[in-house]
C-alpha positions in Angstrom: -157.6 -20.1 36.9 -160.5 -22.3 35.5 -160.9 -25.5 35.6 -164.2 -26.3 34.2 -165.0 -25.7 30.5 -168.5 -25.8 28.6 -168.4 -26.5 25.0 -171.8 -26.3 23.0 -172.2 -26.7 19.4 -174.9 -24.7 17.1 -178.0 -27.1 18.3 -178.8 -29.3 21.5 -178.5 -32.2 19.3 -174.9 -31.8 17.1 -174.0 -31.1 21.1 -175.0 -34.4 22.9 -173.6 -36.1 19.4 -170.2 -34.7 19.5 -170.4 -35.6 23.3 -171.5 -39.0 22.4 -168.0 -40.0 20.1 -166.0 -38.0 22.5 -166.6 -40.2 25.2 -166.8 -43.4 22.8 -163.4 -42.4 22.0 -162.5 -43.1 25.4 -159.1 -40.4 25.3 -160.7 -38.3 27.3 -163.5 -37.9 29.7 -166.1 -35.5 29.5 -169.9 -34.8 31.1 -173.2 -33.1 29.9 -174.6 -30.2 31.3 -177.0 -27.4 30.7 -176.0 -23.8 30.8 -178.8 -21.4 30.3 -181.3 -23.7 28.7 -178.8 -25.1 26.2 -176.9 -28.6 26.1 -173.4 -28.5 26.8 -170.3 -30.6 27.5 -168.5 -30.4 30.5 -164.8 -31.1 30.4 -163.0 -30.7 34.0 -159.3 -29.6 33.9 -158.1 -29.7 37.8 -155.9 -32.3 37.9 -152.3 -31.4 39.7 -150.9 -34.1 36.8 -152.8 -32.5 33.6 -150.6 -31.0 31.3 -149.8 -29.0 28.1 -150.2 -32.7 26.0 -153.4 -33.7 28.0 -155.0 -30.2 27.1 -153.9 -31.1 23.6 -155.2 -34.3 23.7 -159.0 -33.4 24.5 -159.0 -30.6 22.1 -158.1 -33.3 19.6 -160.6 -36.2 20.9 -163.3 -32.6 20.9 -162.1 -32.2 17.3 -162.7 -35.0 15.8 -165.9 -35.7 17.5 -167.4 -32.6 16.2 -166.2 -33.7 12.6 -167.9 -37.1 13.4 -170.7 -35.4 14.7 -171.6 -32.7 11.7 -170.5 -35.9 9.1 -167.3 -34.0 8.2 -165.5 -37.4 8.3 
């Protein structure tokens, strides 16, 4: 089971962006990391409460950050 997830993006930059409007957002929470040398964000999933529509609800916040982010909307 794993609870912590790193996203990254094609550049260091497009990453702390869509990282930026996530948390802006405010529907979810989410921190910044660095895996290997490379930006990342760090969403934690551990919660006893988090559920199939929380899961859904971050992947849509993540989603339309990234659109925000690359100027896809």
């Amino acid at each position: 089971v794993f609870n912590q997830i790193l996203v990254s993006c094609e550049n260091d930059d497009l990453t702390l962006n869509t990282m930026k409007f996530l948390q802006e957002e405010g529907r979810c929470w989410a921190g910044g990391s660095s895996w290997f040398g490379k930006k990342v964000i760090r969403i934690s999933i551990c919660a006893w409460a988090t559920g199939e529509d929380d899961i859904r609800i971050t992947y849509e916040s993540l989603d339309r950050a990234f659109a925000k982010a690359s100027g896809e909307s």
